[in-house]
C-alpha positions in Angstrom: -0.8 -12.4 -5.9 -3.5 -11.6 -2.9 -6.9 -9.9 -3.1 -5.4 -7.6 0.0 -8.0 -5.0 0.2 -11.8 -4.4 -0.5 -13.4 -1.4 0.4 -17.0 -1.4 0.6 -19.0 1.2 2.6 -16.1 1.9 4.7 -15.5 -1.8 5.5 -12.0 -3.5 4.1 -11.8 -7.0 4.2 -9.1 -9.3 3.6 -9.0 -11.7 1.1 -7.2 -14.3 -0.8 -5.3 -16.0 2.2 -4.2 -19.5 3.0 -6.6 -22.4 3.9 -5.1 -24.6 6.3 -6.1 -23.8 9.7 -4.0 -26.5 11.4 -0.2 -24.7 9.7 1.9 -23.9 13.0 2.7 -20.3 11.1 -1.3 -19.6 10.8 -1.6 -20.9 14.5 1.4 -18.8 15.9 0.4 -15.8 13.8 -3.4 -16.1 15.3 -2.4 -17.2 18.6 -0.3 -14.1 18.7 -2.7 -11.4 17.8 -5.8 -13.6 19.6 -4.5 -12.1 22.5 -4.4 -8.5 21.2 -7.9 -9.1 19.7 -9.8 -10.8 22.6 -12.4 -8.8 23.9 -12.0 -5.7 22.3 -14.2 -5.9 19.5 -13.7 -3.1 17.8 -11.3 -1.4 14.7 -7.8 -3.4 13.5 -5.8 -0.9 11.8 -3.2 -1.7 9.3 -0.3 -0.1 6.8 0.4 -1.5 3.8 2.8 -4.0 4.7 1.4 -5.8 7.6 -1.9 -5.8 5.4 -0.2 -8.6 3.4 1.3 -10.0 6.4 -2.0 -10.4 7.6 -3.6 -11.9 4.4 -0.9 -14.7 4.2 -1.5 -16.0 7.9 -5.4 -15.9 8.1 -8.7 -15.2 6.3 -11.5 -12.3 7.4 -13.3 -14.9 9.7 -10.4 -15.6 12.0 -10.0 -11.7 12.5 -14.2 -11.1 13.3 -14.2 -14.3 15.2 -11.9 -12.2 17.5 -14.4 -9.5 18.3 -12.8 -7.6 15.1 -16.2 -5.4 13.4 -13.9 -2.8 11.1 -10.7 -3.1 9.2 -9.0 -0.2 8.8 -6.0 1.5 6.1 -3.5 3.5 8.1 -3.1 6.0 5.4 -6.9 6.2 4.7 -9.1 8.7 6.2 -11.2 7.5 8.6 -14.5 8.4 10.4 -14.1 9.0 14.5 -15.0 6.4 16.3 -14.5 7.9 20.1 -16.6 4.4 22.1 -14.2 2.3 20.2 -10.9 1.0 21.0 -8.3 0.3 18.0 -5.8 -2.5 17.4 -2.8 -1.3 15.7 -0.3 -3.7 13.8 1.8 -1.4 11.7 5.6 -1.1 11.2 7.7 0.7 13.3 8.5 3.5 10.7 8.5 7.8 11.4 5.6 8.0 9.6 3.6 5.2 11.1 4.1 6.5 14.4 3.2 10.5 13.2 -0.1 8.9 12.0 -0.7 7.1 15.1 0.1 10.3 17.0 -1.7 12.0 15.1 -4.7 9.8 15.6 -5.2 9.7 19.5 -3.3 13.2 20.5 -5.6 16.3 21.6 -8.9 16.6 22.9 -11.1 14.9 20.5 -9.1 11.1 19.7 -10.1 9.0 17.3 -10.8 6.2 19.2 -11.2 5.4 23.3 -8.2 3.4 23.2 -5.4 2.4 21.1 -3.2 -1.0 21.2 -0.4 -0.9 19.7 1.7 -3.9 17.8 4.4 -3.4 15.9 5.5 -5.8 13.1 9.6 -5.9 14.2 11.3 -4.1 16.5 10.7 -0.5 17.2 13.6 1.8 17.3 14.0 3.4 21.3 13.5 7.5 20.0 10.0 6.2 17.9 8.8 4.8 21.9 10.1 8.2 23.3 8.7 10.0 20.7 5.1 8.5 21.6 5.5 8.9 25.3 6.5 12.4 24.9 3.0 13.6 23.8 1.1 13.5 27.3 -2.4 13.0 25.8 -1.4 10.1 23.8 0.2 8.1 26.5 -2.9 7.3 29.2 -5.3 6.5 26.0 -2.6 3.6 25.2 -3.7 0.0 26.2 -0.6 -1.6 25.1 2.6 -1.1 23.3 4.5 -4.4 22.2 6.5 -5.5 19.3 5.4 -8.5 17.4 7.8 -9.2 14.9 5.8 -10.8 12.4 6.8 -9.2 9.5 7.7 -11.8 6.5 5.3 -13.4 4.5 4.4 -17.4 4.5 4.4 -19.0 1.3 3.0 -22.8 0.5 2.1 -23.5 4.5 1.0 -27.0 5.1 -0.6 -28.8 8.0 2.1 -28.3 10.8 5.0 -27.3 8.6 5.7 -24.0 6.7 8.1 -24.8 4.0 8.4 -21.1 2.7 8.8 -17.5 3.0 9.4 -14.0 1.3 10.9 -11.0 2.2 8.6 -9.2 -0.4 11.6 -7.3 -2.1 10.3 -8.0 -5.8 13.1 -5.6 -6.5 16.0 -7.2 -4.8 18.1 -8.2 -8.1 17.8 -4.4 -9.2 18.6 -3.2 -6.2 21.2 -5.2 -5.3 23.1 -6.2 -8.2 22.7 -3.6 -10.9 25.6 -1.9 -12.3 26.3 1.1 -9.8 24.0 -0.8 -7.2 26.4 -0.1 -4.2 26.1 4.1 -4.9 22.3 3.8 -4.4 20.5 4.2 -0.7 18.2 1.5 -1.8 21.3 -1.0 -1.7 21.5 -0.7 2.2 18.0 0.3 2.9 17.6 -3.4 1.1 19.5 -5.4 3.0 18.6 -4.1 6.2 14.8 -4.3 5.7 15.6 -7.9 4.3 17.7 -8.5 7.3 15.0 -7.3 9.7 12.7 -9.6 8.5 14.9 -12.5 8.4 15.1 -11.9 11.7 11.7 -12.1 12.3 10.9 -15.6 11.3 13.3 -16.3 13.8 12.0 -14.3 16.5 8.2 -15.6 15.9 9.0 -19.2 15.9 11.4 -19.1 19.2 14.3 -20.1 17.0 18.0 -19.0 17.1 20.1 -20.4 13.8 24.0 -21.0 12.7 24.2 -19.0 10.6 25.9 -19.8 7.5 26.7 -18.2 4.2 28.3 -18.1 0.8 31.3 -16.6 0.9 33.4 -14.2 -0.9 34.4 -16.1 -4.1 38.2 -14.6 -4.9 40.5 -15.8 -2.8 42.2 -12.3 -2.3 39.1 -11.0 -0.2 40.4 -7.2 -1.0 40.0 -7.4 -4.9 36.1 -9.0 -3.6 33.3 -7.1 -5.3 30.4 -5.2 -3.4 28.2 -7.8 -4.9 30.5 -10.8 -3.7 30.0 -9.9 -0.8 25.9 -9.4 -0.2 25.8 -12.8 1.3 28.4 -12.0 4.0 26.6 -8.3 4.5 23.2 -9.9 4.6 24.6 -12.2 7.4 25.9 -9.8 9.1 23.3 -7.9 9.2 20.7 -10.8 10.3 23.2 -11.9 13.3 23.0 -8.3 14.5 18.9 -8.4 14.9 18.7 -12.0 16.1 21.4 -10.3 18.9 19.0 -8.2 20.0 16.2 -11.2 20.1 18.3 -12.7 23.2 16.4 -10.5 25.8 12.7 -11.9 24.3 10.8 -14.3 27.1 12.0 -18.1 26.4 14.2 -16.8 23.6 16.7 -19.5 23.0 20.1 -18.3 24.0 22.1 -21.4 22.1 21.7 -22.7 18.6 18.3 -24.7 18.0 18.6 -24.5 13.8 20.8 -23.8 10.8 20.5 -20.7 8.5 21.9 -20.6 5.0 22.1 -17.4 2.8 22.8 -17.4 -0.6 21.7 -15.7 -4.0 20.9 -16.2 -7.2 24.4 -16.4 -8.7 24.7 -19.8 -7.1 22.3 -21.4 -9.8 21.6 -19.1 -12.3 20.0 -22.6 -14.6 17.1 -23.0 -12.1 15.0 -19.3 -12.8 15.6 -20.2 -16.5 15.4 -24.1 -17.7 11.9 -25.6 -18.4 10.5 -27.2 -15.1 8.7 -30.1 -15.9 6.2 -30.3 -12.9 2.3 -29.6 -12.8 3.0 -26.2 -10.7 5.8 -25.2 -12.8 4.0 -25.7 -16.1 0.7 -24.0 -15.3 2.6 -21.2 -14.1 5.2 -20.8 -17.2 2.8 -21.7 -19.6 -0.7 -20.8 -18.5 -1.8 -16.6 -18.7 -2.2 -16.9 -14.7 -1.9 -14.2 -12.0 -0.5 -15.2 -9.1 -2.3 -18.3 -7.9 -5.5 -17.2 -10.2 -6.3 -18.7 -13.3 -9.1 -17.9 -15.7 -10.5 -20.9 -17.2 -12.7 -20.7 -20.0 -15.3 -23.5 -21.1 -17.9 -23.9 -23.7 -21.3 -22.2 -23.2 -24.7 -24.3 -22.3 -26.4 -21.8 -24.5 -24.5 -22.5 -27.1 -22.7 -18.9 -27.3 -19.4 -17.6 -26.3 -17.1 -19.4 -24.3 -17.7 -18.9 -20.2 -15.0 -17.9 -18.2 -14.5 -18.8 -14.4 -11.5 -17.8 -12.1 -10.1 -20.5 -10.3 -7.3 -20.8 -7.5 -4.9 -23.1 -7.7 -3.9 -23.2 -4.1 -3.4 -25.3 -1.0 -7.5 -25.3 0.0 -7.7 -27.8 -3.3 -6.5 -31.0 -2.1 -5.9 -32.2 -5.4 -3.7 -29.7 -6.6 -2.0 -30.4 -3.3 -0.8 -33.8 -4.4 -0.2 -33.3 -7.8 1.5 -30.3 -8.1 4.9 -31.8 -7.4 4.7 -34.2 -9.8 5.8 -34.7 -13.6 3.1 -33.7 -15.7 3.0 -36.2 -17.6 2.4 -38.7 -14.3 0.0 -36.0 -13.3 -2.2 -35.9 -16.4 -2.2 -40.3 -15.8 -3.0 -40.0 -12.3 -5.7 -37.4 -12.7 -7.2 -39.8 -15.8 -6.7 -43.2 -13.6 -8.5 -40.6 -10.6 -11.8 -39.8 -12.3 -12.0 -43.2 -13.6 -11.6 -44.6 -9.9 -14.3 -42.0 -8.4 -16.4 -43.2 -11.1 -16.4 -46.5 -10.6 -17.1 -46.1 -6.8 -19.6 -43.5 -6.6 -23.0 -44.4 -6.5 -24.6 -41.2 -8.5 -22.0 -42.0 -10.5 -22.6 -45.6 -11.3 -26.4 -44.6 -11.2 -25.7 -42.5 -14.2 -23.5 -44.7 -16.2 -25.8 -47.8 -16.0 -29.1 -45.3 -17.3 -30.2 -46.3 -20.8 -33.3 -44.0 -20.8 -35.6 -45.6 -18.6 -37.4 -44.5 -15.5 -35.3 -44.5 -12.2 -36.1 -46.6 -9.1 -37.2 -45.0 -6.0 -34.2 -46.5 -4.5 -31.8 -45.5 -7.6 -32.8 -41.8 -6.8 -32.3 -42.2 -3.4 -28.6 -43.3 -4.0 -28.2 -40.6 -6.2 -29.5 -38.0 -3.6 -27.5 -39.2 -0.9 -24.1 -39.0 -3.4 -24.9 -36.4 -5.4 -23.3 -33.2 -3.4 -20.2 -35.2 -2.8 -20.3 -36.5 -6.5 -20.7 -32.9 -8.2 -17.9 -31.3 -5.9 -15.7 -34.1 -6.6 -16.4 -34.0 -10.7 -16.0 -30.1 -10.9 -12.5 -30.8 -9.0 -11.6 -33.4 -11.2 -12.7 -31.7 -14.2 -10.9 -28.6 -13.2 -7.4 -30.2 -13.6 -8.3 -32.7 -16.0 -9.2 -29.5 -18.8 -5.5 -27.6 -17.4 -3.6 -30.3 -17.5 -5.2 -31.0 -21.2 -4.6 -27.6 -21.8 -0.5 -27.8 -20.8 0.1 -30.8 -22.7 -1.7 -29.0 -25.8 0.8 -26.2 -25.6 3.7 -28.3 -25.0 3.3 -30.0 -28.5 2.5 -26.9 -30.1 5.6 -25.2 -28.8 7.5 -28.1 -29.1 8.9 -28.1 -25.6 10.4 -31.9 -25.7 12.9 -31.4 -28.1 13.7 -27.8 -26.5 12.9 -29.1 -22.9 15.5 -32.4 -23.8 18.1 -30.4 -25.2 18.4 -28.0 -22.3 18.7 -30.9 -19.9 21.7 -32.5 -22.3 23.3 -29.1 -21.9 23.0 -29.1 -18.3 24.4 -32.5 -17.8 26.9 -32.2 -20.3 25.5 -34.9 -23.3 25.2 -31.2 -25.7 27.2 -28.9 -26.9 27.6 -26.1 -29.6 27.0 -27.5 -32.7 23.0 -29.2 -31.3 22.3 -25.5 -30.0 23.2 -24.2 -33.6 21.5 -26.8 -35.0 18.2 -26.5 -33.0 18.4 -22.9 -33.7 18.4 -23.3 -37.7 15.8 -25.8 -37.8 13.2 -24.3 -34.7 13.1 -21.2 -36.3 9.2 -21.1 -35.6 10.2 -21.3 -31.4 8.9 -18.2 -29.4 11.9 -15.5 -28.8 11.7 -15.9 -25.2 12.1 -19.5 -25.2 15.5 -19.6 -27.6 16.8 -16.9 -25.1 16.3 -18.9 -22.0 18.5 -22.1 -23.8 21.0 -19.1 -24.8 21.3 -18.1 -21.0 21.8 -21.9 -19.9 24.4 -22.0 -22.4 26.0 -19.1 -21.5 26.1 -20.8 -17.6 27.3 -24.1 -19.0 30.0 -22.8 -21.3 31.0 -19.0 -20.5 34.2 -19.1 -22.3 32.3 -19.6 -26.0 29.3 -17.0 -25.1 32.1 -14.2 -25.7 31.9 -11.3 -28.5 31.6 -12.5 -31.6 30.3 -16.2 -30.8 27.9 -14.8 -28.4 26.4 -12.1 -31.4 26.1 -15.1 -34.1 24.6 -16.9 -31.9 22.1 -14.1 -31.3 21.3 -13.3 -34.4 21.3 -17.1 -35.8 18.1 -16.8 -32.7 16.5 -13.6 -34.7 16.9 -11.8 -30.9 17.2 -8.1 -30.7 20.1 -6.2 -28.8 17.4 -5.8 -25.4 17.5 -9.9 -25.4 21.6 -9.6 -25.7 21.3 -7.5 -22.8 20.1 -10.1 -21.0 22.5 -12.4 -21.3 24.9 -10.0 -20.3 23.5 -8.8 -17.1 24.2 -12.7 -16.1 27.7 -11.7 -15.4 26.9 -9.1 -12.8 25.5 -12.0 -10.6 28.5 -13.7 -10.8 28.5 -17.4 -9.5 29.2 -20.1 -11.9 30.7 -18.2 -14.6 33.0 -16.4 -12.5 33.7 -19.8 -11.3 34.8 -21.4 -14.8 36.8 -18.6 -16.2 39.1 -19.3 -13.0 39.1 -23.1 -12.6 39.5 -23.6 -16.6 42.3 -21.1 -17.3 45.2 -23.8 -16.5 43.7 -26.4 -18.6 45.2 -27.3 -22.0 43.6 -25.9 -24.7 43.1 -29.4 -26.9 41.9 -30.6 -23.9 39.5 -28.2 -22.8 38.2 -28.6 -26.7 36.8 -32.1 -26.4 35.6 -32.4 -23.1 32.0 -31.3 -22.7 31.2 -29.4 -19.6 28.9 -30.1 -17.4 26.7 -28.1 -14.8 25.5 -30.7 -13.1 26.4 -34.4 -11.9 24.2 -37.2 -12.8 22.2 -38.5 -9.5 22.7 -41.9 -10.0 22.2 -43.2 -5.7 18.5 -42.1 -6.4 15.5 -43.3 -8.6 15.1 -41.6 -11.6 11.2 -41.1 -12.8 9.9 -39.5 -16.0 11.4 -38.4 -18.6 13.1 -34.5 -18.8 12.8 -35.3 -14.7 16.8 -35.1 -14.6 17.0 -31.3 -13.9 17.9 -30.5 -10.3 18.7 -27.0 -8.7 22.1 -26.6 -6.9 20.6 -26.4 -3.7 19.1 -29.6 -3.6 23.2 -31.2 -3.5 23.9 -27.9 -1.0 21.4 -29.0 1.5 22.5 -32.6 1.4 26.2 -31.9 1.9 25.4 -29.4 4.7 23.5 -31.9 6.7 26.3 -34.9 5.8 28.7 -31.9 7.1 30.5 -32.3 3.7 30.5 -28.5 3.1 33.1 -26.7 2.3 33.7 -23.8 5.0 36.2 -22.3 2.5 32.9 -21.6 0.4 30.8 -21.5 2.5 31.3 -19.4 5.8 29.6 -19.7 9.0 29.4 -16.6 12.0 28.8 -18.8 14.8 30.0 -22.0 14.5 29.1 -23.6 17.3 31.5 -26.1 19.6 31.4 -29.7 19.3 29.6 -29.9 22.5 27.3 -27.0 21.9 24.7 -29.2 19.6 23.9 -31.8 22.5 23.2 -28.7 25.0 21.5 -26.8 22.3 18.7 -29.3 21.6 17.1 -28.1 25.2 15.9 -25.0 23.3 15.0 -26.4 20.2 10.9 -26.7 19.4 11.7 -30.4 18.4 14.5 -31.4 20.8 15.7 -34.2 19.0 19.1 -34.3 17.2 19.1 -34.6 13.5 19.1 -37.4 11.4 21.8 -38.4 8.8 21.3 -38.4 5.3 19.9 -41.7 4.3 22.9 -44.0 3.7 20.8 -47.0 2.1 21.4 -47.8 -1.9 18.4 -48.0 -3.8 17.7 -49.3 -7.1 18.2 -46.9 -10.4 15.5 -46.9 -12.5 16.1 -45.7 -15.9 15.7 -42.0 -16.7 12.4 -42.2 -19.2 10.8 -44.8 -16.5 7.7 -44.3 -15.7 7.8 -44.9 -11.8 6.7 -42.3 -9.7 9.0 -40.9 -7.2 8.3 -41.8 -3.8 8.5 -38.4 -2.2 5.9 -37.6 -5.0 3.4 -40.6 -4.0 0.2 -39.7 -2.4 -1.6 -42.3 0.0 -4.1 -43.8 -1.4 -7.8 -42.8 -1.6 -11.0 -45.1 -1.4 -13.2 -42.0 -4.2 -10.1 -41.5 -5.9 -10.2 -37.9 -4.8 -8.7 -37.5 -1.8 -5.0 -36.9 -1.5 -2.5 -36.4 0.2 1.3 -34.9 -0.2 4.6 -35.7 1.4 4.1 -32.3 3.9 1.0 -34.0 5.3 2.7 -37.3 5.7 5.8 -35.4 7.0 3.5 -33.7 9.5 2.7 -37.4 11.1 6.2 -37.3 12.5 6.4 -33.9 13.1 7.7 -34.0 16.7 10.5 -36.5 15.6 11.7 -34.5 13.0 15.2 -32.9 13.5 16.6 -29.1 13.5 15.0 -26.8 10.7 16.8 -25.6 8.0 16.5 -22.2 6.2 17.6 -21.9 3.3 17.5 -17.8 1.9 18.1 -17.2 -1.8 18.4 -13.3 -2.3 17.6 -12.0 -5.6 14.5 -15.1 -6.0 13.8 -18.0 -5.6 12.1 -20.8 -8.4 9.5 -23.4 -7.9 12.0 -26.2 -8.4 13.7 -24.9 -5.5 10.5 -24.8 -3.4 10.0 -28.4 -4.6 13.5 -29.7 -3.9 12.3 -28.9 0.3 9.7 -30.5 0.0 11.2 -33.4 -0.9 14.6 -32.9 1.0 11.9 -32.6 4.1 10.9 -35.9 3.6 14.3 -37.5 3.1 15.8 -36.0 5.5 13.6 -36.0 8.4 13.9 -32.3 9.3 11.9 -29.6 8.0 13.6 -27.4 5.1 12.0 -24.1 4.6 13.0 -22.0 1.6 13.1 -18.0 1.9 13.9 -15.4 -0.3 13.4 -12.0 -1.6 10.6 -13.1 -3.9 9.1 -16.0 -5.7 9.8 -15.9 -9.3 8.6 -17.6 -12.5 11.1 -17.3 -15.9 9.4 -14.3 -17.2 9.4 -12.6 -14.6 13.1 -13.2 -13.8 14.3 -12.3 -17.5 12.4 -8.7 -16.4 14.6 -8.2 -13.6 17.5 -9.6 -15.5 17.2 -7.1 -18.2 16.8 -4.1 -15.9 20.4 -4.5 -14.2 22.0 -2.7 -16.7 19.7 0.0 -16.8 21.5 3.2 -15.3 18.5 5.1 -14.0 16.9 2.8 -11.1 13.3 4.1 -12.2 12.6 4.8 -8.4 13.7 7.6 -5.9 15.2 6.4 -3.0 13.0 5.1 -0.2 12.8 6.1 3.4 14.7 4.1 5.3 12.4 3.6 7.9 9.2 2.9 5.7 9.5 -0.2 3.5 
């Protein structure tokens, strides 16, 4: 996803890393190593991890601004450099600290000095370990823990709104078959834990922590997998602990923590998100945030190709990435039209008709013209991908498919249109029929069974790997698990007619574009948990605090102001193929048609009067309707929502990880505890 490094005679540089030099995480992750960095001006050395930790907080320039002349790999070999002191941020594993050792022990050091900064907490026999060795310990300058070790994702003026653990594994390693029997399955959830932890630690934060809990209601018949939540908040509680001793810690609750995993929406990873983001990254050849876009030659030959990024820096994408693409494709039409109409090298060129220029024409267009060719490449930019989505969605014919997999979740479809869409869209890829077969299966278990469930297959043309699929659904749980239970008392006539449905119609909010109905279940579990409608049957809390404990807590809190209720006020429904744009989507609006703005920015205005955070940490991935959800639940409900989770995954890559649960050999030896 990150250029992370570049070697070039001896040099690494860090690449690839987020824009916004106002974000509180970029600020607290610089302010916190400025400190390390000031002065010295010499070598920062790095492992693998906190490489990438690094490359999500800031860019090259913040690190040589602080005196920083080399970057350096851990692991690599490296030339002495005996004048020069050395920054290291590296994680407290055994090997880490042998190579550190190793590094400024005996006569001849590498370097004249060594500063050391580890990315979470350091176990007490690693610090013994380093003070043991008598030539190592005068040659130290410092010796702290940082705990920075998680990974910022979509960070916006003063708010983050998300994070990663960076376990791309986690649904492998967690929730395969004999899962439990493997070390990774502990070495997992402790490394996940640790980091957790972390965020915690950094921003001067102590949660509630809540959690899903065990679904059975005889707890001793629970499954190791039923109970990861529970284990995972265990295991969190037990670092933050720990945290309690840190300077200006809080020592009462200042914010809410909610763990859950995947098996609480299994729909989300799956259905057809119908946003700008979503689309370019389901349907556009793109790696990570970088997208080749090709365009024809001014020569006349081949096709050019240039990389672009589709990231926060690009203030357009900022705005419209949220939004229905449909409203986006309008907005960025109604956008160039606007710019064009205002610029002046703009209007110069539109009003030419061959003849000469004036000397005060040319002069307008000199004064506009870096402004109006930055602008017009932007512009251009979305205006061909946007083009290029809505091309693909009529060719794949993703309105009918996209419509009938929303009717499923909402309960307007049943059998008999998936048979029949499956008959008549013979033509539609493999990958997309699976993907309505696994929201079926969610939506109606009890008729994805044996027999049904291989007709079904093989009506779809899908081979026995694509089956497999399916199946591994089951070993997440969640909803399924859910139906089989709450449906087994129900008459069978009965149970017959009525259509089941995933998900309740939202009728108390406005409704936009069309195939805009789709919602992820944590979108209704965040609104309940701040109304305090959640069920604690369900869902499980470690430290509940007392009724009185909120009021006193608020005096450690970075924003000590109580939270806000949920919204109460009725608004208008619109109907569901209206073409209103929501007004969490809305941007301010711009004067050149160009700049914009998005609901974190406008958020960030009232940052100080905004209530308790909220994480929310999906294990086993999270979707980009999830991460769009807290954005908008930020918004509405006047307290920042900030989505974690093992990884950040698109379909495709979800169906991988999906298919390799059933697969007996792991593919990986177990890893050392100590170095993830």
């Amino acid at each position: 996803m990150f250029d992370i490094w570049r070697f070039k005679i001896g040099l690494e540089v860090c690449s690839s890393m987020h824009s916004s030099q106002k974000n509180e995480t970029n600020w607290l992750h610089k302010g916190l190593f400025k400190s390390a960095l000031m002065d010295l001006r010499q070598v920062l050395i790095m492992d693998k991890v906190t490489v990438k930790v690094m490359s999500h907080s800031c860019k090259m320039a913040d690190i040589t601004d602080q005196g920083v002349s080399l970057v350096e790999d851990l692991f690599r070999r490296r030339q002495p450099l005996p004048s020069m002191d050395a920054i290291y941020f590296i994680q407290p594993s055994k090997e880490n600290v042998v190579m550190f050792i190793s590094d400024m022990s005996g006569r001849e050091p590498l370097y004249k000095k060594a500063f050391v900064f580890f990315s979470s907490p350091v176990p007490k026999e690693f610090v013994n370990h380093i003070k043991s060795d008598t030539s190592v310990l005068p040659r130290i300058g410092a010796l702290r823990e940082m705990n920075l070790e998680y990974f910022p994702i979509d960070s916006q003026t003063f708010l983050m709104q998300g994070f990663i653990t960076d376990h791309e594994t986690a649904l492998e390693d967690l929730f395969s078959e004999e899962a439990e029997k493997s070390r990774r399955f502990e070495v997992c959830l402790n490394t996940m834990a640790t980091r957790i932890a972390t965020v915690f630690a950094s921003l001067k934060e102590f949660p509630i922590v809540r959690y899903r809990a065990v679904k059975s209601q005889d707890t001793s018949t629970a499954t190791t997998r039923d109970l990861i939540p529970s284990k995972l908040a265990e295991a969190v509680w037990n670092c933050l602990l720990k945290y309690k001793s840190i300077p200006n810690f809080p020592q009462t609750e200042t914010c809410e923590l909610f763990i859950l995993d995947r098996s609480v929406d299994q729909i989300a990873p799956v259905i057809h998100e119908w946003t700008y983001d979503a689309m370019c990254h389901d349907l556009l050849d793109m790696e990570g945030n970088k997208y080749m876009l090709e365009f024809p030659s001014k020569s006349g030959g081949p096709p050019e190709k240039k990389e672009v990024l589709l990231e926060d820096h690009d203030p357009v994408w900022l705005e419209l990435r949220h939004a229905h693409i449909a409203d986006a494709s309008e907005r960025l039409h109604d956008k160039m039209t606007t710019f064009k109409s205002r610029n002046k090298a703009a209007q110069v060129q539109s009003s030419r008709d061959g003849g000469e220029l004036s000397t005060r024409d040319m002069q307008k267009i000199v004064q506009a013209l870096p402004q109006y060719n930055e602008i017009v490449e932007k512009l251009s930019l979305h205006v061909e991908i946007a083009g290029t989505i809505n091309k693909l969605i009529r060719e794949m014919g993703l309105r009918e498919l996209g419509q009938l997999e929303q009717d499923l979740v909402f309960g307007d479809a049943g059998a008999k249109d998936v048979i029949n869409f499956l008959r008549t869209k013979q033509d539609a890829s493999s990958e997309n029929k699976l993907r309505l077969l696994m929201i079926y299966a969610s939506v109606y278990p009890d008729r994805f069974e044996g027999d049904k469930a291989s007709k079904l297959m093989q009506l779809a043309r899908l081979s026995p790997e694509d089956m497999k699929v399916v199946n591994n659904m089951q070993l997440l749980g969640g909803s399924s698990k859910i139906k089989k239970e709450t449906t087994g008392f129900s008459l069978k006539f009965d149970g017959q007619k009525k259509k089941q449905a995933e998900r309740k119609d939202r009728t108390g909010e406005e409704e936009t574009w069309q195939l805009f109905r789709f919602y992820p279940m944590i979108e209704e579990l965040i609104e309940n948990l701040s109304k305090g409608e959640l069920s604690k049957n369900d869902y499980a809390c470690i430290n509940e605090p007392k009724p009185t404990v909120q009021d006193k807590s608020q005096s450690g809190s970075m924003r000590a102001i109580p939270t806000p209720a949920a919204p109460t006020e009725k608004r208008p429904a619109y109907s569901k193929r209206s073409r209103r744009t929501a007004m969490w989507a809305r941007p301010h609006s711009s004067d050149d048609g160009y700049s914009s703005d998005s609901v974190l920015k406008n958020a960030a205005a009232d940052f100080k009067r905004m209530g308790q955070r909220l994480f929310v940490f999906i294990i086993g991935g999270a979707t980009r309707s999830e991460l769009r959800v807290c954005h908008k639940l930020t918004a509405k409900l006047k307290r920042e929502v900030v989505l974690g989770s093992s990884s950040f995954d698109d379909p495709p890559q979800y169906i991988t990880k999906l298919k390799l649960l059933s697969e007996k050999d792991l593919s990986k030896g177990a890893p050392q505890p100590n170095f993830w």
